[in-house]
N, C-alpha and C positions, 0 to 999 in steps of 0.2 A: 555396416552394422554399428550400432551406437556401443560404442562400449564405458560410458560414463557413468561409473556406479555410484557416484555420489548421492550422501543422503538427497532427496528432492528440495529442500532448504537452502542445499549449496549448489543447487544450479543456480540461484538467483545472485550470486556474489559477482562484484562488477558491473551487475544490469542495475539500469535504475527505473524507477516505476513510469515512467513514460514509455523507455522500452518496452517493458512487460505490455503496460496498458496498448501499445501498436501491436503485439503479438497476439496481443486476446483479439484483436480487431481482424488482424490477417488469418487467425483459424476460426474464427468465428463462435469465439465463445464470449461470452458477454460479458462487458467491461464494468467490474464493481467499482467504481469510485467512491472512496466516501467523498460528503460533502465537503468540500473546497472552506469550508470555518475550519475544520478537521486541522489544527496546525502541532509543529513539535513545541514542547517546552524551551527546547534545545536547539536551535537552528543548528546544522550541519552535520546531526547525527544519524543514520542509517538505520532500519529495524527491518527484521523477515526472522519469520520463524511460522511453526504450525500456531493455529486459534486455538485458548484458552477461555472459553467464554463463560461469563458472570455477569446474572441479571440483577441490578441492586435496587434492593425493596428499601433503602434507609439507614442497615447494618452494615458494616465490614465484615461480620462472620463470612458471610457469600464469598468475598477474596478469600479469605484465610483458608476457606475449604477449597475454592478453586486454585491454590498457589499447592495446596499439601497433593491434590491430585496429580499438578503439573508436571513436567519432566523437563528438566536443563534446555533453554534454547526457545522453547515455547513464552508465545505473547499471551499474556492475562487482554483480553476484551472486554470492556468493560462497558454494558450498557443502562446508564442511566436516563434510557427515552431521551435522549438530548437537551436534556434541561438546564435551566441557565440560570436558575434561581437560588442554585446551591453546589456547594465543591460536595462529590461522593467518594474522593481519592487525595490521600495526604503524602506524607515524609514516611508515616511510617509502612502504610502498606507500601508502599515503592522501594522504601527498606527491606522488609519481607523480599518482596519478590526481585529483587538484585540478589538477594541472601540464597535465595533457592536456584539462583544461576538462570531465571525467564530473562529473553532475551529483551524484553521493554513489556509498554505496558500502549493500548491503546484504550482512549475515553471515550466514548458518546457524550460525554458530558463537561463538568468541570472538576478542574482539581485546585488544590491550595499547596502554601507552603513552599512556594515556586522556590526561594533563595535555596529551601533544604533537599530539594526534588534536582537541584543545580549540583547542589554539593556529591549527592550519590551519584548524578551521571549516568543512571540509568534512562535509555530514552523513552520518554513519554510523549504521546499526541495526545495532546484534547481539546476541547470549543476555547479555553480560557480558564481565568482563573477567577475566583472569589471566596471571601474571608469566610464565610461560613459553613459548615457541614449541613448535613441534615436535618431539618425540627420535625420531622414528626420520622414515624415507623410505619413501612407500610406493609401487607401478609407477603409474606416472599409467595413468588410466583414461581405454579409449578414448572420445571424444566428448565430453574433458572441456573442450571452450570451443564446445560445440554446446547442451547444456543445463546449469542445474543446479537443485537439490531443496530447496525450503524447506520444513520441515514435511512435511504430505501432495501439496506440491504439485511438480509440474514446468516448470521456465518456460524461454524458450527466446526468443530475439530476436524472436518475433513477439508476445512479451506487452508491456505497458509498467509500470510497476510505480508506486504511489502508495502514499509512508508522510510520516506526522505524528504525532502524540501519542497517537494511537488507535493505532495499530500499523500492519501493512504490509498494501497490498493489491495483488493483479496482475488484471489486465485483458487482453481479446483487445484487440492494437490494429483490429483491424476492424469490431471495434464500440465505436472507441473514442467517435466522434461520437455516435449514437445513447444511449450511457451519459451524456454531455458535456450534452445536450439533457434528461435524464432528468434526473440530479441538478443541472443550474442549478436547472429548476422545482423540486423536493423542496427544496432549498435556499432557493429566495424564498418558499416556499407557509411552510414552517416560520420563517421571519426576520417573513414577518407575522402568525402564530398568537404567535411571542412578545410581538408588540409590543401586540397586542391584548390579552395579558395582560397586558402592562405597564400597560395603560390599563385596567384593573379587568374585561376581562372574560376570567370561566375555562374552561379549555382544554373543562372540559367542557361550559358551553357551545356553543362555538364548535364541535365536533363532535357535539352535540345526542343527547348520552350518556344523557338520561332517555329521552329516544324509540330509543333500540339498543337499551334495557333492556326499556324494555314490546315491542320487537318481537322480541326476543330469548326471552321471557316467552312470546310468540305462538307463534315458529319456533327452537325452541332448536337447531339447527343452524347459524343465523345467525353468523357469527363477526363479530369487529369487525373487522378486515382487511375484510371486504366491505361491511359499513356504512361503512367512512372512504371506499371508492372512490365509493362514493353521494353523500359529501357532501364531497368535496374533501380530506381530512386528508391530511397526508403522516408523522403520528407513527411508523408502522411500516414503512412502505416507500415 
């Protein structure tokens, strides 16, 4: 019986988003990625927390209301349609929301002010950066601190979102444990396939890749995906 009461946020501590994203693959829930431009401000910082999302029409009021609504630990989402012609996010919302204790901040878009966005150390992903804000104003859209749009995806406070150096990924929080359980294992199965390379012996080996080939040879339908689950691997999922 699971008896891990941790918020669902802190199942994901120690996993990194590849993990996850192999776990979403082996339960079969479907794998958000944002887009691979999606990078941090900050190389080498970690972010998870539940979706704060904010659809931005041109103002910052939209943060300001979605940062007073937020609670400690939660990432502001911030969807600017992905557009690349203007920053939607500076120093000072990023101030704001380090001050209200959100756990980072993710962009569909761009931000500015990268030296001052460095100095807070709050961690931030978005497309890049560029000197200017907004020139015009557009009708804020309705529902825009109910969801917003990374990429192909739509996240909404009942996802919880996981970015590091791989890029970003979002999860159902309600299968956040079951994911949590998934990628710990993938995670220790692969931490000891390295180590046993470390100690001279090779991956192939260790997943007995001359016998997939002769049975592969036998039943060429066979994939490797279904020989790793035969023999324990976690390389693909």
């Amino acid at each position: 019986m699971d008896t891990d009461h941790r918020p669902p946020v802190d199942r994901l501590t120690g996993l990194t988003t590849a993990h996850v994203a192999d776990a979403c693959l082996r339960a079969g829930v479907v794998v958000r990625c944002a887009p691979a431009a999606l990078r941090p401000v900050l190389p080498g910082r970690r972010l998870a927390g539940p979706v704060r999302p904010a659809r931005h029409a041109g103002s910052v009021d939209v943060f300001l209301e979605a940062i007073d609504l937020a609670s400690p630990g939660e990432v502001l989402v911030v969807d600017d349609g992905g557009r690349t012609d203007r920053a939607c996010v500076g120093d000072l919302v990023v101030r704001e929301a380090y001050a209200a204790g959100l756990a980072g901040l993710v962009v569909w878009g761009l931000h500015r002010d990268t030296g001052d966005l460095a100095a807070v150390g709050l961690p931030v992903f978005s497309l890049g950066a560029v000197p200017t804000g907004p020139l015009e104003l557009d009708p804020r859209p309705a529902g825009a601190l109910d969801a917003a749009r990374v990429g192909p995806w739509t996240v909404d406070p009942g996802d919880l979102v996981l970015a590091d150096d791989d890029g970003v990924l979002f999860v159902p929080a309600d299968r956040v444990d079951e994911l949590a359980d998934l990628a710990g294992s993938i995670r220790d199965t692969e931490r000891r396939q390295a180590d046993r390379i470390r100690g001279g012996e090779t991956l192939r080996t260790q997943l007995g890749f001359d016998g997939y080939l002769s049975a592969r040879a036998a039943d060429p339908t066979l994939t490797f995906r279904a020989h790793l689950r035969t023999v324990g691997g976690a390389i693909e999922e």
